[in-house]
mmCIF file of the C-alpha atoms, coordinates in Angstrom:
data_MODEL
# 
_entry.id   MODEL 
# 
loop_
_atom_site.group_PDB 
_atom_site.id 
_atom_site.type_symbol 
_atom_site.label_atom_id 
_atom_site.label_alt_id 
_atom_site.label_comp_id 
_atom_site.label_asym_id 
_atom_site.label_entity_id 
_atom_site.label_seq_id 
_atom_site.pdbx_PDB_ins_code 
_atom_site.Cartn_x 
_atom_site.Cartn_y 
_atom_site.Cartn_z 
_atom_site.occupancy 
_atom_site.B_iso_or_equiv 
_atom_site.pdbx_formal_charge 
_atom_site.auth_seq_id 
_atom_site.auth_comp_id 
_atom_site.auth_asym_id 
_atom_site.auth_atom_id 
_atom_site.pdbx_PDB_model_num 
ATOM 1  C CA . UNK A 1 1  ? 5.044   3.583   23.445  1.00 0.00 ? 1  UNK A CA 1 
ATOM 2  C CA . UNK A 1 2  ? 2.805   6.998   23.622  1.00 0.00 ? 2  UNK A CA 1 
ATOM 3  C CA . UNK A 1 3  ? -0.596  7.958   22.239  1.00 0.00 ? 3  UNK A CA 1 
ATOM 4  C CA . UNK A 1 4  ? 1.007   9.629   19.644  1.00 0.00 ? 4  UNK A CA 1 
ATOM 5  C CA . UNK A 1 5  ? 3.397   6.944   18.504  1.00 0.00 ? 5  UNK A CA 1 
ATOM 6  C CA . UNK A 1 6  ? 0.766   4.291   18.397  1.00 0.00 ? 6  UNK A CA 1 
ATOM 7  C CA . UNK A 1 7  ? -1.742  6.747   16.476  1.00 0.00 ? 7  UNK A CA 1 
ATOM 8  C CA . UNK A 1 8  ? 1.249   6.874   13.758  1.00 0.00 ? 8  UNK A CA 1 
ATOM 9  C CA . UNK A 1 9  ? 2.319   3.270   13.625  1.00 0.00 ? 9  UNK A CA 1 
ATOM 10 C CA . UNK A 1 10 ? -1.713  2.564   13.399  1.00 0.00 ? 10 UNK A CA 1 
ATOM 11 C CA . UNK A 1 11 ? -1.660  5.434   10.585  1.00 0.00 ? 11 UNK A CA 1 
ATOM 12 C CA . UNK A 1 12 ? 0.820   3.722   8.508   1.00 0.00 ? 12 UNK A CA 1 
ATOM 13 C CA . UNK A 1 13 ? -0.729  -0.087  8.757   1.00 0.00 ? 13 UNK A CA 1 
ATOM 14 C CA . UNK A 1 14 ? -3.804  1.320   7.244   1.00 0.00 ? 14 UNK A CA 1 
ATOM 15 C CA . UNK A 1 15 ? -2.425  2.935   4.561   1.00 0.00 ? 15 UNK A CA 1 
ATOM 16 C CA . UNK A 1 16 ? 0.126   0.063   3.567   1.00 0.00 ? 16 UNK A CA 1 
ATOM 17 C CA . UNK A 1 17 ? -3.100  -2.233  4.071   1.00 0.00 ? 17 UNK A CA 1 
ATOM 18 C CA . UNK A 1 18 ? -5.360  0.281   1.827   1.00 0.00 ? 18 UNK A CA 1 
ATOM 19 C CA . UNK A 1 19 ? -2.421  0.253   -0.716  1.00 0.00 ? 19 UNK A CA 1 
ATOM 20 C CA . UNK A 1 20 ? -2.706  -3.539  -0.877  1.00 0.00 ? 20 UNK A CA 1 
ATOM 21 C CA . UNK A 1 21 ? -6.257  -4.095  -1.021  1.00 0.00 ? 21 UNK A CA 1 
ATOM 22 C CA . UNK A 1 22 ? -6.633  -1.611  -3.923  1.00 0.00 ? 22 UNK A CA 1 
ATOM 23 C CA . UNK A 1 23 ? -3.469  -3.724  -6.042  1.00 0.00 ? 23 UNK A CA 1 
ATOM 24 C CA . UNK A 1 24 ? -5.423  -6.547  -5.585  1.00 0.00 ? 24 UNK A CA 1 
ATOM 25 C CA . UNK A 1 25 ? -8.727  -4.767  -6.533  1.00 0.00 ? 25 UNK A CA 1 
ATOM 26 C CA . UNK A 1 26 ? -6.592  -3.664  -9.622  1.00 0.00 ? 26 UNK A CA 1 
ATOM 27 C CA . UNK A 1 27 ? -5.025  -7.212  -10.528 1.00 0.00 ? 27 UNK A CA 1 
ATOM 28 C CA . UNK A 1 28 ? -8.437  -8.859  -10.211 1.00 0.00 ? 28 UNK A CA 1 
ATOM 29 C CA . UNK A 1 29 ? -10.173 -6.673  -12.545 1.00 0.00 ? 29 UNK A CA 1 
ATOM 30 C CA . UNK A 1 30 ? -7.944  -6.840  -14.895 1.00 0.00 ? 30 UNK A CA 1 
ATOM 31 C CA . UNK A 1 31 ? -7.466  -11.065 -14.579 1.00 0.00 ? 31 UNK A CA 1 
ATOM 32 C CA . UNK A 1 32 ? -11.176 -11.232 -14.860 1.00 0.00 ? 32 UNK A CA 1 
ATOM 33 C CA . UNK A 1 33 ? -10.411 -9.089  -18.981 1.00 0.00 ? 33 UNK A CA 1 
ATOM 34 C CA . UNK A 1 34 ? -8.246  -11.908 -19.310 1.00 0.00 ? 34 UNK A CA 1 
ATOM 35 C CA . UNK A 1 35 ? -5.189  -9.881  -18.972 1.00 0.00 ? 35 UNK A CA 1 
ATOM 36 C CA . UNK A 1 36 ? -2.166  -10.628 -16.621 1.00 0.00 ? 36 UNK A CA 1 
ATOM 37 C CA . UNK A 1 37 ? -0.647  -9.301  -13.449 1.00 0.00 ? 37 UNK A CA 1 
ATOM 38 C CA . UNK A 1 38 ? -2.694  -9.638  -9.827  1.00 0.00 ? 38 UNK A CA 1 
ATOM 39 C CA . UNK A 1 39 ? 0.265   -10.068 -7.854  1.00 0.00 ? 39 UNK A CA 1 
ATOM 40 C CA . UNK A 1 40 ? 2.064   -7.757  -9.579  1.00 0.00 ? 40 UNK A CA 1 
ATOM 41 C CA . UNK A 1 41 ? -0.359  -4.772  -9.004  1.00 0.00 ? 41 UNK A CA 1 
ATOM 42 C CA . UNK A 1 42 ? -0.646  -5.070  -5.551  1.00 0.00 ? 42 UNK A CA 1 
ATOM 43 C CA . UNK A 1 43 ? 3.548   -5.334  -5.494  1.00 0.00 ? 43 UNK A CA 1 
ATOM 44 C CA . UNK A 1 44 ? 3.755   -2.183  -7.300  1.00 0.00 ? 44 UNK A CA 1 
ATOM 45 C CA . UNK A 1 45 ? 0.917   -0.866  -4.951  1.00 0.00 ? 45 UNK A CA 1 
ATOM 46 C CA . UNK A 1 46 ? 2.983   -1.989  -1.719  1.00 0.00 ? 46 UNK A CA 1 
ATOM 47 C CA . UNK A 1 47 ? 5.790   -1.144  -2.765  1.00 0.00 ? 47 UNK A CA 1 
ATOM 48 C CA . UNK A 1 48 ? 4.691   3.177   -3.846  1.00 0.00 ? 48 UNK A CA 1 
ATOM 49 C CA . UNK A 1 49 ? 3.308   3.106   -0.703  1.00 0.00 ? 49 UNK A CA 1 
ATOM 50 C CA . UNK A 1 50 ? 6.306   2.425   1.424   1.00 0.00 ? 50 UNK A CA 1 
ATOM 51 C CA . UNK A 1 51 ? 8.442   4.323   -1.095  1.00 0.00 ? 51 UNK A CA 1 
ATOM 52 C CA . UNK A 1 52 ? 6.069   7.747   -0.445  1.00 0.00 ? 52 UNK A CA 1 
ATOM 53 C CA . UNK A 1 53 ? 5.683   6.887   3.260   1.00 0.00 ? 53 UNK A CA 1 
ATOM 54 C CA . UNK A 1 54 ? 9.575   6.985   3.573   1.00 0.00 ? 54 UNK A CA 1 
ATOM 55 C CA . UNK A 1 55 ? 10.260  9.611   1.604   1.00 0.00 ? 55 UNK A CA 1 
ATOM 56 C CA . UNK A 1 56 ? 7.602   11.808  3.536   1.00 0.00 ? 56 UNK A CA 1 
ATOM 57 C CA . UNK A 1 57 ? 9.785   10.853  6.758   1.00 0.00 ? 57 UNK A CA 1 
ATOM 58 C CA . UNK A 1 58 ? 13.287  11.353  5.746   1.00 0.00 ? 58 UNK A CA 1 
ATOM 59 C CA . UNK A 1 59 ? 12.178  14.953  3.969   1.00 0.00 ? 59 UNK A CA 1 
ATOM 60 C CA . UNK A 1 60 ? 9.897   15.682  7.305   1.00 0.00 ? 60 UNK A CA 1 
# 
């Protein structure tokens, strides 16, 4: 594996893992107003994430 390639797989863990963290962020707050749905924001987070990421390579 090169520089490069490892600089780009290192790229996209960090964004999948800030996509995550900010779901949950999401889902707690909103548990903690008594409404429903941590897992669920973080899913949705995930799963935009990966959606955008793949979409940015296949158009790139």
């Amino acid at each position: 594996m090169t520089q490069q390639e490892l600089v780009l797989s290192a790229e996209f863990f960090l964004r999948i893992l800030t996509a995550a963290v900010c779901g949950i962020v999401i889902g707690y707050e909103r548990e903690n107003r008594d409404k429903e749905a941590r897992c669920t924001h973080a899913i949705v987070a995930l799963r935009r994430r990966l959606i955008s990421d793949c979409v940015k390579i296949w158009i790139f």
